[in-house]
N, C-alpha and C positions, 0 to 999 in steps of 0.2 A: 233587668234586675241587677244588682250590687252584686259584690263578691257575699258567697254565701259562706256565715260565720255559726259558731256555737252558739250555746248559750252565755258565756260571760263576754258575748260580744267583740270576740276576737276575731279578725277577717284571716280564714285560711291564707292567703296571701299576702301574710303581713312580714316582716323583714329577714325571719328565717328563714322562709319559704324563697327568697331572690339568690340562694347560692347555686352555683350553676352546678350543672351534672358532673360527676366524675367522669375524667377523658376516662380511664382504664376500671374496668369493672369485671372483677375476678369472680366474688358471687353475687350475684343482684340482689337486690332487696326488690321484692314486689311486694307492692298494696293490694287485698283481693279484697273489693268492698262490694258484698251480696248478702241479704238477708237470708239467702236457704241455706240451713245449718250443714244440711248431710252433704251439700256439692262442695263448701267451703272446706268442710273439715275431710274430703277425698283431695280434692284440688293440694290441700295444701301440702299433706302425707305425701302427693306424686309431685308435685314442683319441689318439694325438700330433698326426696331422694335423686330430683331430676339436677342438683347443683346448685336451686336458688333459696336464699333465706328467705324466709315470708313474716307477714305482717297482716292483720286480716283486720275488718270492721261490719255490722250488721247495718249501719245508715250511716246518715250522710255526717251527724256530730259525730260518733265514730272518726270515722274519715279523716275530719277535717283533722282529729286531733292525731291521727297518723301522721298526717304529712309537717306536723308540727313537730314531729319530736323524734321522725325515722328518718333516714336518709338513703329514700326511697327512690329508686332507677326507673320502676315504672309502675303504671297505676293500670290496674284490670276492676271495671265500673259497672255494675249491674244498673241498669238504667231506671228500674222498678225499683223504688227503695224504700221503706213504710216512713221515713220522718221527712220525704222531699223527692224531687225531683233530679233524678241524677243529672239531665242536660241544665239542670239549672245547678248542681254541683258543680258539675264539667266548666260554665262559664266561670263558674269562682277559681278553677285550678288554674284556666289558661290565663284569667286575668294577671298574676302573681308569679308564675314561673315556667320556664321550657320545662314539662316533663312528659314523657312518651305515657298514650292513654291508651287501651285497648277497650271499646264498650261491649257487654256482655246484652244480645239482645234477641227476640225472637223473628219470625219471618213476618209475623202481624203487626209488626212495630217497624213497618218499613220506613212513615216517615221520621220516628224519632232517630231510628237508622241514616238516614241523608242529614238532620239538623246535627249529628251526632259529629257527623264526620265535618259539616259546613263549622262547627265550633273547632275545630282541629284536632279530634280524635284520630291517632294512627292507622288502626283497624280496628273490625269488631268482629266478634265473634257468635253463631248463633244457636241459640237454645234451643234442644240440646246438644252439646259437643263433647268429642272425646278430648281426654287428659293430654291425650299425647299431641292432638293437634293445638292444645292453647300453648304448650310447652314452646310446638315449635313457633307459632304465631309471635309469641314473649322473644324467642330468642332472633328471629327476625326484623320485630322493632326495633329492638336495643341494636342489632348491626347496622341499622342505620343510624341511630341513635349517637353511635360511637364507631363511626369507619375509621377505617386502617389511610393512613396517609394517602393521596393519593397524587399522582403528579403532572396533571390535564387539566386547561384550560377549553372547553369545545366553546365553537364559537359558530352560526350561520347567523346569516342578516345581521338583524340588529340583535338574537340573542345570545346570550354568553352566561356559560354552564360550568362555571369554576369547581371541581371536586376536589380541590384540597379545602375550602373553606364553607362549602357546600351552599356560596351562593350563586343568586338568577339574578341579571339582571337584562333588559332590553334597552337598548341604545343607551346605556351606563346608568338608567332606574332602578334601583333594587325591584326586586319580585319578590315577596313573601308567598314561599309556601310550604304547608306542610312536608314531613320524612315521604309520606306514601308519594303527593305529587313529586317531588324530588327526584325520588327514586325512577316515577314511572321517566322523567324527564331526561335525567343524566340519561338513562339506558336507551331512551331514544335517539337522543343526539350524540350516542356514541357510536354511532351508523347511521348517520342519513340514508334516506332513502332504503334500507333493512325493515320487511317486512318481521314483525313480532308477533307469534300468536296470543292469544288471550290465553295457552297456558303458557305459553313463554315467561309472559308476565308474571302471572302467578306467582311460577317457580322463582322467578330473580327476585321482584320486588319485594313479593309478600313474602315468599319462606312459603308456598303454601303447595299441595300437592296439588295438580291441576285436575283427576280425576274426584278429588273429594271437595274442593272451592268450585264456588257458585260464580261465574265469572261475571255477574253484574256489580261487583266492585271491583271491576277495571273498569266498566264502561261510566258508574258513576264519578271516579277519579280522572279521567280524560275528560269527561264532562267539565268538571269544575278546573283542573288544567287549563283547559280550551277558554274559558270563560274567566281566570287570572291576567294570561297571554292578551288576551285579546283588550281586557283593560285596561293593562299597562302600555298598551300599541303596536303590540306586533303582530307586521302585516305579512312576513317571512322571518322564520319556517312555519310550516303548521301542520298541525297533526293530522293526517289524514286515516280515515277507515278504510280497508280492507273488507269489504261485507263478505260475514261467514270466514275470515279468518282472523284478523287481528288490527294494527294500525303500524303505521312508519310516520317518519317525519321526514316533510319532503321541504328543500331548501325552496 
């Protein structure tokens, strides 16, 4: 499907929507587009007092007309939306511009959950969730979103893990991939062979507290890791499991 547009036939991704993120973001502006009135309008009374400006939509024409005219850090997507399809919103945002997405979604909606994140959604959050944990989830993204300098080049095999510029490449290929693989990547290759728990992870990558995250989104993000890696040709390093405690990268 196309980028998904309004009604006077303007593609969300049309030439405003190509200016890149601000490096320095003092108070974010977040998009919270969900048609339930009573969680939008608590969400946004605790993200306002929590430091971030808000910006809100009930569907997806809503939406589009947000990211037209706000100058939006990051987008938090209810996936159920009454006028569309939010992963089919979600392809219209990634067609158009780098912006950090959060999708908002339940445990029965597993697979839109995996297509969610296979589209390049950051993380997602599920129904229902407290305030305080989407806060921290939001402010998690955006640190990846916008890292502080950083001054390492890691390098095994053929891969090479640049964090000042936050790219991948294998044997000099770009890699594309998402904050979350990023994240989970730089942090492994910043200790070969360091075993990492899956709350390890949690806590570094996600911002997430490892007693209240479900740890099947590390194992789905090493998943699709493994399976980038492995396309682009690299045959060292590679991520190996730890069963029952976590994964390392072994040169």
């Amino acid at each position: 499907m196309g980028a998904a547009s309004t009604r006077d036939d303007r593609p969300i991704n049309d030439s405003s929507a190509h200016e890149p993120l601000r490096t320095t973001v003092t108070r974010p502006m977040i998009a919270l587009v969900d048609d339930e009135a009573d969680l939008v309008e608590m969400a946004t009374a605790y993200l306002t007092r929590d430091g971030f400006r808000m910006c809100t939509a009930g569907d997806t024409r809503g939406a589009a007309a947000l990211l037209r005219t706000h100058p939006v850090d990051l987008l938090v997507l209810d996936l159920g939306l009454p006028d569309g399809n939010g992963l089919d919103f979600l392809r219209g945002v990634r067609a158009g511009r780098h912006l950090p997405v959060i999708i908002l979604t339940g445990w029965v909606e597993e697979r839109e959950r995996v297509v969610g994140l296979e589209l390049g959604a950051d993380d997602y959050v599920v129904k229902p969730f407290s305030l305080p944990e989407l806060a921290a989830r939001i402010r998690a993204v955006l640190r990846r979103a916008h890292p502080p300098g950083a001054d390492a080049v890691h390098r095994v095999g053929g891969l090479a893990v640049d964090t000042r510029s936050r790219e991948v490449s294998v044997d000099g290929a770009p890699v594309a991939l998402t904050p979350l693989e990023y994240g989970l990547l730089a942090l492994l290759i910043s200790q070969p062979r360091q075993v990492f728990t899956t709350g390890q992870l949690l806590s570094a990558v996600w911002g997430a507290d490892p007693d209240r995250q479900d740890g099947s989104s590390v194992v789905e993000h090493v998943y699709r890791l493994r399976r980038k890696l492995a396309m682009a040709g690299a045959t060292s390093p590679r991520i190996t499991t730890v069963r029952g405690i976590g994964y390392r990268l072994d040169p």
